[in-house]
Biopython code that builds the backbone (N, CA, C, O; Angstrom):
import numpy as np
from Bio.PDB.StructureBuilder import StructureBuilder

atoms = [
    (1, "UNK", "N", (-26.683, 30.348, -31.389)),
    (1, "UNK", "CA", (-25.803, 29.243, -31.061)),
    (1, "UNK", "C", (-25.242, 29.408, -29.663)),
    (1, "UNK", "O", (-24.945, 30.569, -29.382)),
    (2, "UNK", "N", (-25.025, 28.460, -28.693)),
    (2, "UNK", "CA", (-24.197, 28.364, -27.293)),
    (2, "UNK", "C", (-22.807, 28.935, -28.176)),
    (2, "UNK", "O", (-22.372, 28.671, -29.297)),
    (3, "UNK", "N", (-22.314, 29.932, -26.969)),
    (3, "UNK", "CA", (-21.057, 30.077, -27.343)),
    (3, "UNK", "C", (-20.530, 29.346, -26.633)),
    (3, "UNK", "O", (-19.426, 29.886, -26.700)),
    (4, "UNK", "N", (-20.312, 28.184, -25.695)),
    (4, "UNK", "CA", (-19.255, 27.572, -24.986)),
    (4, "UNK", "C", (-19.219, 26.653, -26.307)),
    (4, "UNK", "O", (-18.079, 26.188, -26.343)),
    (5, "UNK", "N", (-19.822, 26.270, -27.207)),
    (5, "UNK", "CA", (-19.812, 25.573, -28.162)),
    (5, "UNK", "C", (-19.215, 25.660, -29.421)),
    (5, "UNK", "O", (-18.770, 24.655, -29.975)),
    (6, "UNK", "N", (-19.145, 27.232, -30.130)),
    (6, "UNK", "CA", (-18.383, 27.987, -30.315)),
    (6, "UNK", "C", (-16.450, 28.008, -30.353)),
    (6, "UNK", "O", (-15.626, 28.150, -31.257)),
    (7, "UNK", "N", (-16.360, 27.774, -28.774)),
    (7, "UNK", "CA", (-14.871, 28.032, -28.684)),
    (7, "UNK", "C", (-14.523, 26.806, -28.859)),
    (7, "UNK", "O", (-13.412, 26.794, -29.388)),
    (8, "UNK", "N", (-15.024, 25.494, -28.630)),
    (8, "UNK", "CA", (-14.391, 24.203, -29.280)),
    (8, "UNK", "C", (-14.172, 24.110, -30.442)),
    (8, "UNK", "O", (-13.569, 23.127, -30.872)),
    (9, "UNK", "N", (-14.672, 25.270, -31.388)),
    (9, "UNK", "CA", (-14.564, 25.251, -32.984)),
    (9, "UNK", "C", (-13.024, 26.382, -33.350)),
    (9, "UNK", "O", (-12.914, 27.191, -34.271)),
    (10, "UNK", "N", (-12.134, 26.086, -32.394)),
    (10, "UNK", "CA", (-10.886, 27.021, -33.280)),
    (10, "UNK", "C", (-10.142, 26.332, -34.170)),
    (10, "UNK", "O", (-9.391, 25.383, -33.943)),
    (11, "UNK", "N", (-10.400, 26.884, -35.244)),
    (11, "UNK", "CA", (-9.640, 25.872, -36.011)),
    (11, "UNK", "C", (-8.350, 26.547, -36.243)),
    (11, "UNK", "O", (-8.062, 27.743, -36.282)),
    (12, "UNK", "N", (-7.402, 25.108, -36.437)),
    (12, "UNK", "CA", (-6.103, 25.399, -36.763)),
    (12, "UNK", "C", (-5.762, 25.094, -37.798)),
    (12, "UNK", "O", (-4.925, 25.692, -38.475)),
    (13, "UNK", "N", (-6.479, 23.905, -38.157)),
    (13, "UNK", "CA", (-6.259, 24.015, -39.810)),
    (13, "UNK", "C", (-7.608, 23.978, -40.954)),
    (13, "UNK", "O", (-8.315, 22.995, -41.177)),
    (14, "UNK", "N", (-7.733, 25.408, -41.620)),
    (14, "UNK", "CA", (-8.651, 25.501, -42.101)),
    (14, "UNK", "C", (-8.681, 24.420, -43.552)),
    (14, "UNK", "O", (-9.729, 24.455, -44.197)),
    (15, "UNK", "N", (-7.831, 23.709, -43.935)),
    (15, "UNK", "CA", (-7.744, 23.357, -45.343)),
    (15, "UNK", "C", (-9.043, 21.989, -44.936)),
    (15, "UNK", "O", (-10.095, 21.601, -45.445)),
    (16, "UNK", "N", (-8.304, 21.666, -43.883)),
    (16, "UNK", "CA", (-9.565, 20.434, -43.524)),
    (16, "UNK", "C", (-10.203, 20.404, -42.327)),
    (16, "UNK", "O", (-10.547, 19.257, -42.039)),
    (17, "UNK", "N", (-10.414, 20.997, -41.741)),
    (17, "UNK", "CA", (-11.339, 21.590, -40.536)),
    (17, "UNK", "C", (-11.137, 20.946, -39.643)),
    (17, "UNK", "O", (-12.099, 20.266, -39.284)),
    (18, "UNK", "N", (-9.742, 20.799, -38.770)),
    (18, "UNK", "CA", (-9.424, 20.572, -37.573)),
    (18, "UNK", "C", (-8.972, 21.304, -36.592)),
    (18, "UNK", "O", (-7.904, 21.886, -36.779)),
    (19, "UNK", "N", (-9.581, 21.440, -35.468)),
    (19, "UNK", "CA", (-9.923, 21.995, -34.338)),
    (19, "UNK", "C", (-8.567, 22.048, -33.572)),
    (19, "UNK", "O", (-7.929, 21.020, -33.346)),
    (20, "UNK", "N", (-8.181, 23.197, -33.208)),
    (20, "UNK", "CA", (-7.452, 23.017, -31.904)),
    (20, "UNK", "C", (-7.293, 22.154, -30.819)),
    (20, "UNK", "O", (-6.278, 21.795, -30.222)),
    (21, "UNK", "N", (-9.131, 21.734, -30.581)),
    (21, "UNK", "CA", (-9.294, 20.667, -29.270)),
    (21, "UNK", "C", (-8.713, 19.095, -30.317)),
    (21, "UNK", "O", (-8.648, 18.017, -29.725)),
    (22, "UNK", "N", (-8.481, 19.145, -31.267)),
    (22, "UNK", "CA", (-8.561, 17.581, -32.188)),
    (22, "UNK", "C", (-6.781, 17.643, -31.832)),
    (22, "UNK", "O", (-6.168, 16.707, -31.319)),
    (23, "UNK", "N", (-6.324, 18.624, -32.136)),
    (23, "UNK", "CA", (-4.455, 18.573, -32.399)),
    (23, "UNK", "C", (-4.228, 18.602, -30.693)),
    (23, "UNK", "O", (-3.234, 17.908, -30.480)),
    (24, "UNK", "N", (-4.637, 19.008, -29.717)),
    (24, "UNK", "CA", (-4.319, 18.683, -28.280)),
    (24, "UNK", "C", (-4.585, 17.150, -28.404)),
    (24, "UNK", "O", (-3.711, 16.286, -28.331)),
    (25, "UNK", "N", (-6.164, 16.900, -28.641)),
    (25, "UNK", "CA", (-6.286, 14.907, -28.502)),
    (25, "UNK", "C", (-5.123, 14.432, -28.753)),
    (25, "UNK", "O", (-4.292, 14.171, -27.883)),
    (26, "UNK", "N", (-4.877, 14.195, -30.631)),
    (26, "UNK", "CA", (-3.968, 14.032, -30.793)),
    (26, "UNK", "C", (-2.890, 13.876, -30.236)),
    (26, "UNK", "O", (-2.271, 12.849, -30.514)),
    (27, "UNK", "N", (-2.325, 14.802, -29.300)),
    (27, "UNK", "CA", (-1.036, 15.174, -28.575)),
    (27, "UNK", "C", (-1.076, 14.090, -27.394)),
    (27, "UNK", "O", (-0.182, 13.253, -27.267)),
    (28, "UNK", "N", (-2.216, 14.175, -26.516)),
    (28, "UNK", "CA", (-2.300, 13.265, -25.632)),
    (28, "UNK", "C", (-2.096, 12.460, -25.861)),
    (28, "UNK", "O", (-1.333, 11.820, -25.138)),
    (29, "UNK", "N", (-2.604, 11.918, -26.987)),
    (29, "UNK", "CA", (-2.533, 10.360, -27.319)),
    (29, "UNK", "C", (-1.125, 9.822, -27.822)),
    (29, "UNK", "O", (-0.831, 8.654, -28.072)),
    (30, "UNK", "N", (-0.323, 10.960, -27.911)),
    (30, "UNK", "CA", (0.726, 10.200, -28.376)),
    (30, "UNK", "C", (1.440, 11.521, -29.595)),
    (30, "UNK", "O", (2.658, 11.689, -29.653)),
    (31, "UNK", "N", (0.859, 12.010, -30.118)),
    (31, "UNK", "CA", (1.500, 12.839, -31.295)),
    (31, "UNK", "C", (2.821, 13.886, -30.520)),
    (31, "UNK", "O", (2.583, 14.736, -29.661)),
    (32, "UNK", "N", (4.249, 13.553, -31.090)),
    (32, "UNK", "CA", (4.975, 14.404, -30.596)),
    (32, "UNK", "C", (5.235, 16.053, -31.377)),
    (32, "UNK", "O", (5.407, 17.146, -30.837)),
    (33, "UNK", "N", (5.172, 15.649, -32.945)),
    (33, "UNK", "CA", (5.533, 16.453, -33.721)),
    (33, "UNK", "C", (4.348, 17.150, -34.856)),
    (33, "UNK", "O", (3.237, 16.628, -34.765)),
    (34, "UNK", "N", (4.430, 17.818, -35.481)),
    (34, "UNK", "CA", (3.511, 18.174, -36.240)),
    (34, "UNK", "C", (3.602, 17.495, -37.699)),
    (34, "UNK", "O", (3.472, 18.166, -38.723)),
    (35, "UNK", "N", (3.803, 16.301, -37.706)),
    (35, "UNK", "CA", (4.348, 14.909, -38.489)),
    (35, "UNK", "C", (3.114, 14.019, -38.380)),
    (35, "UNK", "O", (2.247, 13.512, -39.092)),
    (36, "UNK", "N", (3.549, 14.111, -36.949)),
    (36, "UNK", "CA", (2.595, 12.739, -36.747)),
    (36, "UNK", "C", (1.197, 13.561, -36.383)),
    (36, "UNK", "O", (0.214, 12.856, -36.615)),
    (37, "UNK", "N", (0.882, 14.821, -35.892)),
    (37, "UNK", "CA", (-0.232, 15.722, -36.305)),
    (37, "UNK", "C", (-0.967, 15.441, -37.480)),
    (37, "UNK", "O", (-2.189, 15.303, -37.529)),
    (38, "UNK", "N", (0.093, 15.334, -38.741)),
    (38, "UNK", "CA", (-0.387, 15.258, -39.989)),
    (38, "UNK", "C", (-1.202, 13.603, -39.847)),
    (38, "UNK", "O", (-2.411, 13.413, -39.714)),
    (39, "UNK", "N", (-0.442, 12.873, -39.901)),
    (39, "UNK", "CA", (-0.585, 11.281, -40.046)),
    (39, "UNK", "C", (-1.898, 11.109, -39.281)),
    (39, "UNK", "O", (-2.589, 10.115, -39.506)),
    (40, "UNK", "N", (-2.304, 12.101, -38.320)),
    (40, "UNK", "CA", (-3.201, 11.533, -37.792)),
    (40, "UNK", "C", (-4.573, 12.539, -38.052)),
    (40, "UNK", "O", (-5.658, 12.382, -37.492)),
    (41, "UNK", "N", (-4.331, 13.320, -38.776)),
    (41, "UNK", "CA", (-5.688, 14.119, -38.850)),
    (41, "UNK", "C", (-5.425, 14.874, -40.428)),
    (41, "UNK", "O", (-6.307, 15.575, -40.924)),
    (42, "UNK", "N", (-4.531, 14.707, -40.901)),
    (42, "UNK", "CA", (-4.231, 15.525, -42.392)),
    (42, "UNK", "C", (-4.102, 16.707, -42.278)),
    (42, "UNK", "O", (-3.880, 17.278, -43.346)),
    (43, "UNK", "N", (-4.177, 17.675, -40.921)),
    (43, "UNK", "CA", (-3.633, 18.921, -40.667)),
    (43, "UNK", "C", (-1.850, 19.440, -40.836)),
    (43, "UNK", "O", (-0.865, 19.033, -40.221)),
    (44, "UNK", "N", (-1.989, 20.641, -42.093)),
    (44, "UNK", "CA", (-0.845, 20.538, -42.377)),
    (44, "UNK", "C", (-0.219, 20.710, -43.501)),
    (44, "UNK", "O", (0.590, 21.493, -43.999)),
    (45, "UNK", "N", (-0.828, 19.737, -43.784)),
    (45, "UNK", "CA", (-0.417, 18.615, -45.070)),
    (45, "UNK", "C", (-1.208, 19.156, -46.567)),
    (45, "UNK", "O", (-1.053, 18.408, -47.532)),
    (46, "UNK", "N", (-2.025, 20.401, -46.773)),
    (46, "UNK", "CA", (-2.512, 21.287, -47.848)),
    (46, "UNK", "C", (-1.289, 22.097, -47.760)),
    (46, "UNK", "O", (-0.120, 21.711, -47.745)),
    (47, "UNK", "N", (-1.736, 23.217, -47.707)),
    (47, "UNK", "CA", (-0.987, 24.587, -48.089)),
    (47, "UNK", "C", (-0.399, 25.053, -46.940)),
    (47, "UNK", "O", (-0.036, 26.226, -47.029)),
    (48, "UNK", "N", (-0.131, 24.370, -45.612)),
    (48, "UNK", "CA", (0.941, 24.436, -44.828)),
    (48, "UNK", "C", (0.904, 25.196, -43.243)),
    (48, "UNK", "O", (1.327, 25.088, -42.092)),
    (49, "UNK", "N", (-0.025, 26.117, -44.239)),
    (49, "UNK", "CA", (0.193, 28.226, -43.017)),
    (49, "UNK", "C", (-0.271, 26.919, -41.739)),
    (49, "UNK", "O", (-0.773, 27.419, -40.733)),
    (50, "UNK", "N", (-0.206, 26.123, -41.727)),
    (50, "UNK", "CA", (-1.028, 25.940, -40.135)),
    (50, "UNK", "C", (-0.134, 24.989, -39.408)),
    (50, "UNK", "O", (-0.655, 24.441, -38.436)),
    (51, "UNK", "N", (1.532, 24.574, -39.773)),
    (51, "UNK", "CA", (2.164, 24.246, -39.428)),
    (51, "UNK", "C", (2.846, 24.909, -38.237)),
    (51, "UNK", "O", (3.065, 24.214, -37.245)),
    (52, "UNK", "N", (3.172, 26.090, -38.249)),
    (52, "UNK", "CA", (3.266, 26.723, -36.838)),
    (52, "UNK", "C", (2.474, 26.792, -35.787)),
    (52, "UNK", "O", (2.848, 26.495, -34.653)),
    (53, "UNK", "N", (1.114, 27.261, -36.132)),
    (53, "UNK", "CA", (0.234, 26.714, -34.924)),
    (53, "UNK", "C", (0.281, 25.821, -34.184)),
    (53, "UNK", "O", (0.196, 25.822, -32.956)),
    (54, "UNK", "N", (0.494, 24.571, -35.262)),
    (54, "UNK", "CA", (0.683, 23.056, -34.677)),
    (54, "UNK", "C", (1.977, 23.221, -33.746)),
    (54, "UNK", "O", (1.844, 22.915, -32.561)),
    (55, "UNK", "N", (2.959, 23.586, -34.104)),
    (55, "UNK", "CA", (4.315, 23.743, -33.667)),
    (55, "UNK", "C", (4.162, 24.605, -31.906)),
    (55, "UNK", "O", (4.929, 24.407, -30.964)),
    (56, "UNK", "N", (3.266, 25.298, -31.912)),
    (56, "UNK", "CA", (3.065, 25.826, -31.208)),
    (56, "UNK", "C", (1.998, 25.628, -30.037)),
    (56, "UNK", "O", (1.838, 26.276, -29.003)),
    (57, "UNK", "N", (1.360, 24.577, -30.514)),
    (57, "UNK", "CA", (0.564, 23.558, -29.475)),
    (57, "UNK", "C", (1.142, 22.628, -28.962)),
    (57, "UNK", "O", (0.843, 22.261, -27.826)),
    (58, "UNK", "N", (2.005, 22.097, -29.613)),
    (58, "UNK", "CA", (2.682, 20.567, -29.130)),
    (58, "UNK", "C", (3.746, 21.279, -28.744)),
    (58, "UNK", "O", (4.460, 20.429, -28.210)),
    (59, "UNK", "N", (4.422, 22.531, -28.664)),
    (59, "UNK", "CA", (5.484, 23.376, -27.392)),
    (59, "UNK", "C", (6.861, 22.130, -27.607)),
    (59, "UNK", "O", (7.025, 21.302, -28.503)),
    (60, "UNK", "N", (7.654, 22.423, -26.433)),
    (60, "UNK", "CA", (8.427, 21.498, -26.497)),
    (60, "UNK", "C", (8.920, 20.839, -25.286)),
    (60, "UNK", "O", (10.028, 20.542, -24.840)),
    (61, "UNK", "N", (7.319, 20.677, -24.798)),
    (61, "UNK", "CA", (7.206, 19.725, -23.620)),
    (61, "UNK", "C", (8.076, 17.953, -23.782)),
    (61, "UNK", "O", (8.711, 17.492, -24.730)),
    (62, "UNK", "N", (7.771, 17.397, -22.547)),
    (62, "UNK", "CA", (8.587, 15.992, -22.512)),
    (62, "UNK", "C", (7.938, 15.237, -23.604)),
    (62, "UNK", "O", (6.768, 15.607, -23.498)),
    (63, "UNK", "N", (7.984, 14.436, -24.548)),
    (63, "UNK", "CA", (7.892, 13.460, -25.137)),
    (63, "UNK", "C", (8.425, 12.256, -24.951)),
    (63, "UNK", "O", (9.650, 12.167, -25.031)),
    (64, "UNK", "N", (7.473, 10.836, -24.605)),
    (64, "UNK", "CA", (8.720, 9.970, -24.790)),
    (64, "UNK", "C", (9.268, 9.517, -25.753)),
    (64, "UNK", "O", (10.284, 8.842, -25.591)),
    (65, "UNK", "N", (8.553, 9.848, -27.528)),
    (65, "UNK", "CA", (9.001, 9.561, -28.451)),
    (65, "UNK", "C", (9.962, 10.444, -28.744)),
    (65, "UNK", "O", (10.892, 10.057, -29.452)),
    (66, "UNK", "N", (9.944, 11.418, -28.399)),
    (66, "UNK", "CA", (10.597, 12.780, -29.079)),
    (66, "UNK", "C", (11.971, 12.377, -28.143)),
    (66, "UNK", "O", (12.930, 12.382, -28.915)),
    (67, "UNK", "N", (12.313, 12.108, -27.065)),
    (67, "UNK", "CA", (13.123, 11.304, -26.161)),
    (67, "UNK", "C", (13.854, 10.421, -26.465)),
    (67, "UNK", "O", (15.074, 10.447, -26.301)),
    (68, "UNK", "N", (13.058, 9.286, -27.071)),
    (68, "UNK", "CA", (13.640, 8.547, -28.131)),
    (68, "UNK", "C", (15.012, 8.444, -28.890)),
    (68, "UNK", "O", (16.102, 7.880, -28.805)),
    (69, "UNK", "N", (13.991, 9.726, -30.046)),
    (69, "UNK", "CA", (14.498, 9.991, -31.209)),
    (69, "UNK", "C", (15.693, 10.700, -30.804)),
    (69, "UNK", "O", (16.786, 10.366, -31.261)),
    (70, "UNK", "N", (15.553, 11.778, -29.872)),
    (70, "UNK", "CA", (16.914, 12.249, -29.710)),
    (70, "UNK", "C", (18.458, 11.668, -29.279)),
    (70, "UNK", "O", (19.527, 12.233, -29.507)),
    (71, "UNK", "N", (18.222, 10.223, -28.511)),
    (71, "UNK", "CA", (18.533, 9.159, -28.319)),
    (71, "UNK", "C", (19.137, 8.294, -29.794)),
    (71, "UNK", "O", (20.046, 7.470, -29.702)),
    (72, "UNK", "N", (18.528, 8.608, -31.007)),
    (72, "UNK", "CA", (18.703, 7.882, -31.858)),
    (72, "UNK", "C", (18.182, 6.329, -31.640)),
    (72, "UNK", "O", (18.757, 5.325, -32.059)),
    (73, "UNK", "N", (16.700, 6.387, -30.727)),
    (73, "UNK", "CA", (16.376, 4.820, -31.413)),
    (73, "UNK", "C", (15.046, 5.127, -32.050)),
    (73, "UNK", "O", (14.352, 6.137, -31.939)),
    (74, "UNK", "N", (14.857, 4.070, -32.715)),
    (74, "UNK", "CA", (13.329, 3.649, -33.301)),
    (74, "UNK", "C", (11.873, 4.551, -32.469)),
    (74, "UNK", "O", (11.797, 4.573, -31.240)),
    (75, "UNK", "N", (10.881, 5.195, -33.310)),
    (75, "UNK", "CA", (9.937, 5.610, -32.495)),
    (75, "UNK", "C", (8.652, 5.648, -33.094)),
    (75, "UNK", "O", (7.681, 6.394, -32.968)),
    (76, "UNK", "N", (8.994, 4.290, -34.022)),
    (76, "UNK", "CA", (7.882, 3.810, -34.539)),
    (76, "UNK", "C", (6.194, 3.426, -33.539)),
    (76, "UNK", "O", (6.245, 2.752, -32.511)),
    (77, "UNK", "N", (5.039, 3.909, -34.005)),
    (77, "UNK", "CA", (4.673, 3.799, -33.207)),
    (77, "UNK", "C", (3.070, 3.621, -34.038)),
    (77, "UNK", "O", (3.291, 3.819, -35.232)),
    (78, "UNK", "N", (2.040, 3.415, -33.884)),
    (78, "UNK", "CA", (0.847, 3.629, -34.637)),
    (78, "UNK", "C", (0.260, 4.826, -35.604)),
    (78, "UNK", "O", (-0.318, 4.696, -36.683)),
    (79, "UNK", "N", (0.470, 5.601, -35.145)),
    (79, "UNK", "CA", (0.457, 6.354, -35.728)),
    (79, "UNK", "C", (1.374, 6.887, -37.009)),
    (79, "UNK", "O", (1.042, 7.653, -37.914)),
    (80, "UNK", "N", (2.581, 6.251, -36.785)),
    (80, "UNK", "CA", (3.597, 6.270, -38.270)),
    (80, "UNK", "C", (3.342, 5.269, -39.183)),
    (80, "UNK", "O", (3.582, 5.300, -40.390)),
    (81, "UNK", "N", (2.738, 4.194, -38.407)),
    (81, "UNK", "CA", (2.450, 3.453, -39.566)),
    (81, "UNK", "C", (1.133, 3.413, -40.122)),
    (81, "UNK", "O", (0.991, 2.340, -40.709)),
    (82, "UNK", "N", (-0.357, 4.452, -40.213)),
    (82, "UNK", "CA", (-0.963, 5.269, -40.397)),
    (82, "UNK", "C", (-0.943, 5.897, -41.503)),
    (82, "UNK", "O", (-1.980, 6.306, -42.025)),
    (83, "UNK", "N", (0.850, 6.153, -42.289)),
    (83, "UNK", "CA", (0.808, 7.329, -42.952)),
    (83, "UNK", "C", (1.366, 6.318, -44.355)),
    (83, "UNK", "O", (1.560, 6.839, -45.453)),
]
sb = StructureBuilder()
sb.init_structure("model")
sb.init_model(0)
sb.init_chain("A")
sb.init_seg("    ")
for serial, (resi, resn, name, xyz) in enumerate(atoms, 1):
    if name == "N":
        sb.init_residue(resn, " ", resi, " ")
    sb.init_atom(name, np.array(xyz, "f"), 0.0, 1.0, " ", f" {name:<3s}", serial, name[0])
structure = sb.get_structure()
């Protein structure tokens, strides 16, 4: 097998086989929390252990939802309504 091919396969959550590179997409696209991680790929959301990882990819860089929320408004967004 190519190993550059290989390292795109880290998974973070083994319950349903999502990739490290899938929970960054995710992030780009919009995912602030390991919530909406779930909502959008079901990572998580089994038996859990892979909730820190997540926690630990999405850091606690700028969000504008996460911005929002701390704000106390609405941060409804596609992905919440998804779930």
């Amino acid at each position: 097998m190519n190993p550059v091919r290989e390292v795109n396969r880290v998974y973070v959550c083994n319950c349903f086989g999502v990739t490290e590179a899938q929970v960054k997409q995710h992030a780009a696209d919009g995912a602030c929390t390991p919530r909406q991680i779930a909502s959008a790929s079901k990572a998580g959301t089994d038996c859990g252990s892979c909730v820190r990882s997540i926690q630990a990819l999405l850091g606690r860089g700028t969000c504008p939802r996460r911005e929002l929320a701390d704000q106390g408004q609405p941060v409804l967004t596609g992905l919440d309504e998804a779930a």
